[in-house]
N, C-alpha and C positions, 0 to 999 in steps of 0.2 A: 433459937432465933438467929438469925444469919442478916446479918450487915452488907446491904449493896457497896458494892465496892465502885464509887464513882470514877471513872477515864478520864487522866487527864488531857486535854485539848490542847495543841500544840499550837505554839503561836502562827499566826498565819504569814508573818515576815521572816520566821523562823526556817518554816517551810519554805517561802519563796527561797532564800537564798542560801539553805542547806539540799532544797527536794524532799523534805522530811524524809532524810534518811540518819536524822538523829534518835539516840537511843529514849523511850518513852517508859514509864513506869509501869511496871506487872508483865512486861516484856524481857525473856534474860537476855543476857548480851551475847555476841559471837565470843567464839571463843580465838584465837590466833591474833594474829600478827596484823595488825590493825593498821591501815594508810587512809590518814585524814583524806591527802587531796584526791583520792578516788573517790570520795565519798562527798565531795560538794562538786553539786553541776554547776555550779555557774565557773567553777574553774576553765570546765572546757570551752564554754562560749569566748571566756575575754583571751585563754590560751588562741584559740582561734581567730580572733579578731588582732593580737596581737602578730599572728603570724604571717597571717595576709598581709599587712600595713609592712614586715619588715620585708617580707620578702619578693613582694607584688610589683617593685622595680628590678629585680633578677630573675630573668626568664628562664638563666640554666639551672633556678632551683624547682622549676617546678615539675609535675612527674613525667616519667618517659615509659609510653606504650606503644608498642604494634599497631594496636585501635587505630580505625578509620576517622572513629568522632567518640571523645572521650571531655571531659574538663575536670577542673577541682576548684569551680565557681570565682576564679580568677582570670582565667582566662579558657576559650577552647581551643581543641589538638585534633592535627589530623596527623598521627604517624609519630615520629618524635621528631620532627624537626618543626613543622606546619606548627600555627598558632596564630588567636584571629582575639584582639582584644576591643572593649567597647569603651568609649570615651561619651558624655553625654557633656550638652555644652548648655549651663542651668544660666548662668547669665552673663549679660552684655554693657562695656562699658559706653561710656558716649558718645564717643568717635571711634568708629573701627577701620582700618585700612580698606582702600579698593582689592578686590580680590585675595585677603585676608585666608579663604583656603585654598588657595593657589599657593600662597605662602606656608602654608603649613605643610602641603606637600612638599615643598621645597627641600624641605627639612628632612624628609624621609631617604633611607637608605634605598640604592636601586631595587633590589629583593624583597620594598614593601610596598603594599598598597590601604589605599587612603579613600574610603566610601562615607559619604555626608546622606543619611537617611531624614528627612523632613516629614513632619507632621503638623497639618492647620489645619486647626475646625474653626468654621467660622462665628463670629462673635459681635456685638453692637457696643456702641459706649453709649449708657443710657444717659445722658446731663440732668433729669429729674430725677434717678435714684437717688433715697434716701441717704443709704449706704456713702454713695459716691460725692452726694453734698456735704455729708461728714467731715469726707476724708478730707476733700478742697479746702474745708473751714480750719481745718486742722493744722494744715500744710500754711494757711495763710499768717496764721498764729504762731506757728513755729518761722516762718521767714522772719514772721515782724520784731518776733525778740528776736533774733538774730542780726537786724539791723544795724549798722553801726560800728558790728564791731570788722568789720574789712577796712578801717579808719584806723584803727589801730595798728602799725607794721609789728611793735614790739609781739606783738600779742596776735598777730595774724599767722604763724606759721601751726599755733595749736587750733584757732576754729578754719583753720583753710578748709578741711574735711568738712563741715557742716554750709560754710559759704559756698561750696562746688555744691553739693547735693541738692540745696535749697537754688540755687540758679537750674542745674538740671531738672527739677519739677516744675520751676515756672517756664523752660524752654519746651519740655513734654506738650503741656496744660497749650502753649501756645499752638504747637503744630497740632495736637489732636483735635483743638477747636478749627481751626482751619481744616482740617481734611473732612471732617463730618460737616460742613458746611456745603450748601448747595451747588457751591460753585465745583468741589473737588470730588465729595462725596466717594472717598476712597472706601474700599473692603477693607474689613478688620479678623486677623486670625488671630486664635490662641497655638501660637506657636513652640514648639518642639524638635528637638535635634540633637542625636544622637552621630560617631562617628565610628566605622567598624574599620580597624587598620588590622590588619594581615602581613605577614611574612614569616622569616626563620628565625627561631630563637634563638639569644645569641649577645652581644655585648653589641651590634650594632642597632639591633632591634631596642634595646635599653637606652642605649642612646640617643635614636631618633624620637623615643614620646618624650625623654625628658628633655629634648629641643623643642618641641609641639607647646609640653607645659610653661615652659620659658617666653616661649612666644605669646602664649597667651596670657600668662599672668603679667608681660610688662604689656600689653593690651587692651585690657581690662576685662578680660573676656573669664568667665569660672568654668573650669575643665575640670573633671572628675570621674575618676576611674570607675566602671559600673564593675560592683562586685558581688556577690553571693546573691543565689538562684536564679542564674543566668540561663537557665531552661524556661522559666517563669516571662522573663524578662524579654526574649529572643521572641516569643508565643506571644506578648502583650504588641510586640511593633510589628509583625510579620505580618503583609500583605497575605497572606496563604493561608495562615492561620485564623484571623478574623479573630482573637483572644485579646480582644483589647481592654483588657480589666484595668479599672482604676487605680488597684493598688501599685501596678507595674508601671503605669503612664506614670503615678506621681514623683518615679525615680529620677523622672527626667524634668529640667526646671522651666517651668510654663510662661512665656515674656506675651506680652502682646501687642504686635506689632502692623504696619499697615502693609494692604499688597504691594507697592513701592519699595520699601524696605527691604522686603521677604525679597521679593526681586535681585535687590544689590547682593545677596550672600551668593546666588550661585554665580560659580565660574564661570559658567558657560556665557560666548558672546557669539551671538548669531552673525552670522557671517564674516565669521574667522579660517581662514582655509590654507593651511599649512604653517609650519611655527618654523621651518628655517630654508635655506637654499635660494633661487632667484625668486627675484621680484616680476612675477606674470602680467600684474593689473594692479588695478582698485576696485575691489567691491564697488560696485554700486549704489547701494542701499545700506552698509555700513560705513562703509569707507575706509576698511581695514584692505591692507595689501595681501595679494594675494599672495603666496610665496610656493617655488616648486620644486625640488631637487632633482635635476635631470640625473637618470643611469645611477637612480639609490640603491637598485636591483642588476646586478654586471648579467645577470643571468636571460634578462627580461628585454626585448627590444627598445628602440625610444624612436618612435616617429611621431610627428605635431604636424598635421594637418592644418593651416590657414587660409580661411575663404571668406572674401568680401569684393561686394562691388567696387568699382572704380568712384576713389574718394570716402569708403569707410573705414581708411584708416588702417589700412591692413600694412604699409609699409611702415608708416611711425610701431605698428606692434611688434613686425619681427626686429627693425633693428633696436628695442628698444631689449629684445629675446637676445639679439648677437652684443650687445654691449654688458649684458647683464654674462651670459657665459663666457664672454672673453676677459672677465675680471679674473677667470680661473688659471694658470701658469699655464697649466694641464691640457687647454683648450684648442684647438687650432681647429680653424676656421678654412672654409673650401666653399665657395660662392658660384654657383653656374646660371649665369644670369644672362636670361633670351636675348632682352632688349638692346643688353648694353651699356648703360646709364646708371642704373637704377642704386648700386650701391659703392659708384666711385667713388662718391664724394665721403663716404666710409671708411672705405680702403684706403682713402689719402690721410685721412686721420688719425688712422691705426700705422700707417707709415712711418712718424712722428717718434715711434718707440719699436715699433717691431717689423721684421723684417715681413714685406708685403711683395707679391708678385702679381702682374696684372695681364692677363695672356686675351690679346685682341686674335679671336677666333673668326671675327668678321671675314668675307669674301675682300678678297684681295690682302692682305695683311700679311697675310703667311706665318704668324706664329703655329706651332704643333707643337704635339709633346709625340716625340717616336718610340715606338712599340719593341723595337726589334732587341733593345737591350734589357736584359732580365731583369724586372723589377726584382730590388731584393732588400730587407727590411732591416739586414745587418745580423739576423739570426735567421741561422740554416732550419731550426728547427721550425720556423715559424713559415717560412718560406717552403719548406715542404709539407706542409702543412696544409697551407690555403696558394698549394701548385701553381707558383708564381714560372715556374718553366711554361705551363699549360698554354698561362693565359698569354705570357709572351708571344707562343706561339701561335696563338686563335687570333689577338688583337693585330700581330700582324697581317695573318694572311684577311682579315677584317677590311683592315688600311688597303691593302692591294688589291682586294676584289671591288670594294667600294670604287677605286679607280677605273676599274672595267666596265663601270657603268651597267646599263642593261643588255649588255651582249657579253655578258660571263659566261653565260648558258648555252650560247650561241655556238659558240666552239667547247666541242666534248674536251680538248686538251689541257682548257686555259686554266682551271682550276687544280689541276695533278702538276702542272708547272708553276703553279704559285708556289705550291707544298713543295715541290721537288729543288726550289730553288732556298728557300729558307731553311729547308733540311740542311740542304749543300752547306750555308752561309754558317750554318750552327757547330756545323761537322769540321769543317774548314781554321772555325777559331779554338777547337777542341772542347768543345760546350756538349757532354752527354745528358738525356733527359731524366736518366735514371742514377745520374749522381750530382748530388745538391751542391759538391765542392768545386764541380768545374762552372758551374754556372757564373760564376764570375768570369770569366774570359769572355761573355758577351759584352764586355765594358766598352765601348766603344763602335759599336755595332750601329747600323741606320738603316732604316729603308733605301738606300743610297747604294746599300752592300748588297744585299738583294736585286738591286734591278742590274749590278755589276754582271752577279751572276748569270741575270737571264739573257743581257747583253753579252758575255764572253760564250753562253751555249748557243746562242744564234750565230754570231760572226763564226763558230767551228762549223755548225752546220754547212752555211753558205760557203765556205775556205773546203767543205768536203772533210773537215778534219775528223769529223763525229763518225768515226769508222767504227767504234764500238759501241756504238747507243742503236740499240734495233729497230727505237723510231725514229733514226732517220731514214727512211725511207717508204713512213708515212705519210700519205699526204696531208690528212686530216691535221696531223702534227705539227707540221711545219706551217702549217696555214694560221695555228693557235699559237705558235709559239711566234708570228712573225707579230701577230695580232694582239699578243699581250704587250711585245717588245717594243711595238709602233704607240700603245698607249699610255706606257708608260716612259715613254721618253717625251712625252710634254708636257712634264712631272720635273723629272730627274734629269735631262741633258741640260747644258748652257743655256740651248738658246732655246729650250722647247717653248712651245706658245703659252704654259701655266708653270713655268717656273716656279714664280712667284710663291704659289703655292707651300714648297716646302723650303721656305726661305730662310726662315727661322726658327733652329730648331730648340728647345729649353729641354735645359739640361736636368735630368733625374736627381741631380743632388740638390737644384735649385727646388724644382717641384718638393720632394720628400721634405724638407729642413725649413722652407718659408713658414712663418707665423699663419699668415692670410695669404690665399692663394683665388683671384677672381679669375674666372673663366667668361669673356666677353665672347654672344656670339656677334652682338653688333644689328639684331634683328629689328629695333623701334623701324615703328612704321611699314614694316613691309611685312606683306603675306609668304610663307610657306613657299608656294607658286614663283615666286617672283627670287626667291632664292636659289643657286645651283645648287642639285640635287649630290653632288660627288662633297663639294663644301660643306653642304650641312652632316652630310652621314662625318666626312672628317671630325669636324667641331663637334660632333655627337661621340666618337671615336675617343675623341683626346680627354675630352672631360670624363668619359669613364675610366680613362688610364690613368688620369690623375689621381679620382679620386681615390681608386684602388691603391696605388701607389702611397698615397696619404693614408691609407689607412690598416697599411701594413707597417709604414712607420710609426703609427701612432700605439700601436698594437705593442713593439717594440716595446717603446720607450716608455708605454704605462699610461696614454694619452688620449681624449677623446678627438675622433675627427667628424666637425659639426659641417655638415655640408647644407648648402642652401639648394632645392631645384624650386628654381621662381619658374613661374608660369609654367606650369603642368599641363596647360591644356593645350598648349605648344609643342612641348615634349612630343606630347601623344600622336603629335604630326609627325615626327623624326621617323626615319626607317630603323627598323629595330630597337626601337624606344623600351617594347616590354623585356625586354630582355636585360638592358642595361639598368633601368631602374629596376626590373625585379630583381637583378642582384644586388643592388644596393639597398637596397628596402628592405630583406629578406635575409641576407647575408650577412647586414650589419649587425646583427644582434653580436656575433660572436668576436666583430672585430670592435665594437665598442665606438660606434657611429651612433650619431643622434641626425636623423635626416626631419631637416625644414622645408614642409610639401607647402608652396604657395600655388594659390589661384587668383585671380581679379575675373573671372568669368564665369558663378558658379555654373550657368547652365550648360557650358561646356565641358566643364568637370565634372559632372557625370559621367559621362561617353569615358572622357581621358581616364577615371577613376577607373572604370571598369574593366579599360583595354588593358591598363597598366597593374590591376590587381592589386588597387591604393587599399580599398574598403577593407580587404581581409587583414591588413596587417598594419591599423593605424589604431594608436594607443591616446593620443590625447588630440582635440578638435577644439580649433575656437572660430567659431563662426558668423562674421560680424553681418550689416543688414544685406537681407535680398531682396528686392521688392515683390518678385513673381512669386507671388503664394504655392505654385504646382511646384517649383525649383526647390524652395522653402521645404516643403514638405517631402519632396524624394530625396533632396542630401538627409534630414533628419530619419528617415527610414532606413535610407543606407547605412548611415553610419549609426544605427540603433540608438538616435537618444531622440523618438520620435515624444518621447513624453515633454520636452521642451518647444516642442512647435509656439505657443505660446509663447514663452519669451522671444520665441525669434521673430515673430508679429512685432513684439515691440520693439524692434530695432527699429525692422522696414517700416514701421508708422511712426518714426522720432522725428520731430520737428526739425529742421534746419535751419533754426534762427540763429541768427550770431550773437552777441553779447551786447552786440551795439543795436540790434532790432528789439531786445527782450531776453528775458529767461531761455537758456538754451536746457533744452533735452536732457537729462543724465543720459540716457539711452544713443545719444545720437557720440558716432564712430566706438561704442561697445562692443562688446564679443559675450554670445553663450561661450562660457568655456567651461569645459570636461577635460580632466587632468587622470592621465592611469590611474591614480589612484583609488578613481571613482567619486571624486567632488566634484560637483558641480554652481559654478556662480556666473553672476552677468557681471563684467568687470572689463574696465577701460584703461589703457594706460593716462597714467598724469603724474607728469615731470613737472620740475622748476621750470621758471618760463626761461631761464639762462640758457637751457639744453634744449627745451623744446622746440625755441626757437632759433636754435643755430643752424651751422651749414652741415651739425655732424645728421640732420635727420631730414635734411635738404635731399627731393631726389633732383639728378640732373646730371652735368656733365665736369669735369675736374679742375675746369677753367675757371669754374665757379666760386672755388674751392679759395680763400686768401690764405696768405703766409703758406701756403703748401706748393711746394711745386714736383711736380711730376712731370716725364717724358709726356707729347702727345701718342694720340691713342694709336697711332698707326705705327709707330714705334715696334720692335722687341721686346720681348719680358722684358720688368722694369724690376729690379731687385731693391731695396730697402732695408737697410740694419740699423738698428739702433736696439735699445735696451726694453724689456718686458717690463712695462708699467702704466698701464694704461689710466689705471684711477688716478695716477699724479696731473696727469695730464685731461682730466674730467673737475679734478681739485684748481687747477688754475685755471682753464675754462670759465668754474664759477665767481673766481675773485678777478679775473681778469675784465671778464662779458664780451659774450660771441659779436661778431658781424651782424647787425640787424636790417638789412638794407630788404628784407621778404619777411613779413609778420606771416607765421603759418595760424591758422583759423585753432588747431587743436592748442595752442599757447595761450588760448584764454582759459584751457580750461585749469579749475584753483589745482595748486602744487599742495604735495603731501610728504609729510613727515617722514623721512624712514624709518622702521623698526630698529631699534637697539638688539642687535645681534651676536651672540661671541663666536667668532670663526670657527667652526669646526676642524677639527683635522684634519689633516691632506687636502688643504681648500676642500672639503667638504665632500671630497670625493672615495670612492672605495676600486681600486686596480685590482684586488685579488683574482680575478675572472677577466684580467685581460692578460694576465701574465702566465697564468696556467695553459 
């Protein structure tokens, strides 16, 4: 008879927390060398968990592979430096800071980034749930024995914790009965959020999340590191995957909040457009400034096309453009202004502190700038470079044909005797064009030296002395040469009948070194027609040799040269217009020019656009109202931003009421503006009424001008020195208060705040690409 042999049954907690891998009866044992702790699993789990927790704030502990995408359920890798960890944000205290992950960013090392993932399903708050009448009765019960005691100081620092939470559930209870009320009747989400921060592992990376956690624990916010089965976990949020298992969502902690709320956490603020450099405008519809850093790019050109009708305000925006670039040390300023007027009362401003020069190019005046001595930049390399010998030579023989009028052509000789007498004059001072180091011996040189010449080869000729020049004894010859020499002597003699003319000459060192430098042609009011044809190509002549001039010394010196061309659609009148402005448009890229292309006539500017070859090579456009919808619509095509016709409707259709008629327009004297960058906003200037309304945004004449005195305009360059500082003198402006004797209409509109900014380095600028 044989006896069942009963099995013992192991206890079932025995097994949980051995693995029954304890020894059991009727089973023999192993035989060797026996180690407990391989033989209890739960070892490994809390080893594990212990190990995480110590070492999950040192990223150089964790492992290093080749792998593309690898992890150890603390964080994942790409390579061994890459690593992308997940923070989930379970809950929220009662007041949180405005832009709170802006702030956290802050915190992060340049090398890291910082992604906020959101999840809302939407949800009701039922007020006749059982449930939720409970919970109310609950909450009301636990306030009311808590009553009282916030009367007690002694004793108020142990229930402060219980007084705060019971106030927070009656201030919840109060807003979520209002919002689901008829009048508000907000959305309700069950909300979620997770953050994925990225960078290189490392002690700065360690660093930056336990700033993140700091910030958020003295804010009441619960941060917690997501850890083990972060493949599970990555699958349950991922828009791609669509694996949104319950058990992964519950890792993250579920608040419920209204759409208003959910609102306040992102950063993002609609119509924000640029975070530093000048102040362009004001948004419109936000009322955030716009801000834009001129030549962030040394590589990239910077032309600003400005076009508005007469009274949209196109003058208060550019100089609102030249006071904002002139706060830069770096800046210097070159104004070639049609009318005359337009930006005196500026230039006398800026006189106040920096040295300003004002050259009346007007008929009859006689200011010029002469060509014949080498512009030169103070570096040979830079001068041979951008062949300042060249254009010496081109601008002058320019000067002297432009004086021949339209019978240049006329005689075959007149133009080989321009050349052959500037050759002479070059040769003479020991000036070669193929060595950069004599070219300083043209120091002193003039159009004056030149007509010497052609006057000392005429008087040989006539004297019979010109026994070795073969043309003498051409007729054709001497008929051109008598012809240049008769026309340029009422130029250049004493008493010729246009003296005047070259009366006053300004000097290359004044030009090159002035702070602001205005170029008057003196044209208000008069037509094209009505102007001498030899005057205007000069005035058109000089201004290109200035601003050349400027901006080879800015090149130099590491400095941008901001030229203004006001009225383009004048320009486009000038004889050889494309020429001059397509090297300054085109050319400036390299010399580190920012050119200000103004119009007041868009429908003229077209034509001028086209002839001048503005459209190909213009980077930012702001374009305030047009009323002709065809004009409207071919600038928007030209200049490709035809997707805004619309806004530009709203300009030309903005009321013109004043302040004192009604509500004025946002829209009325606005600008669509497009910035290189490729942003686009409707945005208006608006100043304090201290500056808006002073004489610095006055246009007119200098007379106008108080406590400023300047030479009259018929005058010689007028030179100005004093000291670079112009904000000082914008700072007492405001505590002083301008002259108000002309309220301008744009001074009603409200003043704004300026953004808190920390200066950049190098004022904000970058030279590397002007020094190379």
């Amino acid at each position: 008879m044989t006896t069942a042999v009963t099995k013992k049954k192991t206890n079932p907690i025995v097994r949980l927390l051995f693995g029954g891998r304890i020894h059991e009866p009727g089973r023999p044992k192993k035989v060797g060398r026996w180690d407990l702790m391989n033989r209890i699993a739960w070892y490994h789990l809390w080893a594990d968990v212990f190990t995480t927790n110590s070492q999950m704030r040192d990223s150089r502990t964790f492992p290093e592979r080749d792998y593309n995408l690898y992890t150890n359920n603390r964080a994942v890798f790409s390579g061994k430096d890459n690593l992308v960890v997940f923070l989930s944000f379970d809950g929220y205290g009662t007041t949180l800071p405005m832009q709170f992950r802006a702030e956290m960013r802050k915190r992060l090392h340049p090398t890291m980034r910082m992604f906020f993932m959101d999840y809302s399903i939407p949800t009701t708050i039922d007020w006749e749930d059982p449930k939720l009448k409970a919970l109310l009765r609950n909450y009301k019960n636990t306030a009311e024995e808590n009553k009282g005691l916030d009367n007690n100081a002694f004793e108020y620092q142990k229930n402060r914790t219980d007084l705060a939470r019971d106030q927070w559930r009656e201030e919840s209870i109060v807003y979520l009965s209002n919002a689901t009320s008829a009048d508000r009747q907000l959305e309700f989400f069950e909300y979620r959020c997770h953050a994925i921060v990225m960078g290189i592992r490392g002690e700065d990376f360690d660093e930056s999340l336990e700033k993140i956690e700091r910030f958020c624990t003295r804010n009441g916010i619960t941060v917690n590191r997501v850890v083990q089965h972060l493949a599970d976990f990555t699958a349950a949020f991922s828009p791609f995957s669509m694996d949104h298992s319950r058990k992964s969502f519950g890792r993250v902690g579920k608040n419920v909040f209204s759409d208003e709320i959910i609102a306040r956490f992102t950063g993002y603020d609609q119509g924000r457009i640029g975070t530093h450099g000048s102040y362009i405008a004001r948004d419109v519809n936000s009322g955030y400034p716009v801000l834009y850093k001129f030549r962030e790019n040394d590589v990239d050109a910077e032309n600003f096309v400005v076009i508005a009708e007469t009274g949209g305000g196109k003058s208060f925006f550019v100089k609102n453009l030249l006071n904002e670039l002139m706060k830069y040390s770096r800046v210097r300023l070159t104004i070639n202004d049609v009318e005359g007027d337009e930006y005196t009362p500026l230039v006398s401003f800026y006189a106040n502190h920096d040295s300003c020069l004002i050259l009346n190019m007007a008929e009859g005046q006689g200011s010029y700038f002469d060509p014949v001595e080498i512009m030169s930049s103070g570096d040979l390399a830079i001068d041979a470079e951008n062949g300042t010998y060249g254009l010496g030579v081109n601008y002058t023989l320019s000067y002297l044909s432009a004086l021949m009028g339209s019978h240049l052509h006329t005689y075959q000789w007149a133009e080989s005797i321009l050349k052959n007498a500037i050759s002479v004059v070059y040769r003479n001072a020991g000036v070669l064009g193929n060595d950069a180091h004599t070219w300083k011996n043209s120091k002193g040189l003039t159009l004056y030296s030149v007509y010497q010449v052609i006057k000392d080869g005429h008087e040989a000729l006539r004297r019979g002395a010109a026994v070795g020049d073969y043309r003498a004894s051409d007729e054709d010859y001497i008929k051109s040469l008598t012809f240049v020499r008769a026309q340029l002597a009422e130029y250049f003699e004493p008493d010729g009948s246009r003296a005047s003319v070259f009366s006053n000459r300004v000097s290359t060192e004044d030009v090159a070194n002035a702070r602001v430098v205005l170029c008057s042609f003196g044209m208000k009011s008069k037509a094209t027609v009505m102007v001498d044809e030899v005057q205007l190509q000069l005035s058109q002549l000089s201004a290109a040799s200035i601003h050349h001039v400027r901006s080879l010394t800015c090149k130099r010196e590491g400095k941008f040269n901001v030229t203004v061309w006001e009225e383009l659609q004048r320009w486009a009148e000038f004889p050889s217009a494309a020429g001059i402005l397509g090297t300054a448009i085109t050319g400036g890229r390299k010399m580190g020019d920012i050119n200000l292309i103004i119009s007041n006539q868009p429908s003229m500017f077209m034509d001028a656009g086209s002839k001048l070859k503005i459209f190909e090579n213009v980077q930012s456009v702001a374009i305030g109202a047009i009323r002709d919808a065809n004009v409207r619509n071919e600038i928007a095509d030209k200049l490709s931003i035809s997707y805004l016709k619309d806004e530009l409707t709203m300009l030309a259709t903005a009321t013109s009421k004043t302040s004192e008629d009604g509500p004025e327009s946002p829209y009325k004297r606005a600008f669509v503006i497009k910035l290189s960058t490729g942003e686009v906003t409707l945005g208006k200037v608006v100043l304090p009424d201290g500056i808006a309304q002073s004489e610095l945004f006055k246009t007119g004449s200098v007379e106008a001008v108080e406590d400023t005195t300047i030479e009259e305009a018929s005058s010689a360059a007028t030179a100005f020195q004093d000291p670079d500082d112009i904000q000082r003198q914008i700072d007492n402006l405001l505590q002083q208060g301008p002259p108000l004797r002309r309220r301008s209409r744009r001074a009603q509109q409200a003043a704004v705040e300026p953004p808190a900014e920390v200066a950049p380095d190098s004022d904000g600028w970058d030279f590397s690409g002007l020094i190379n």
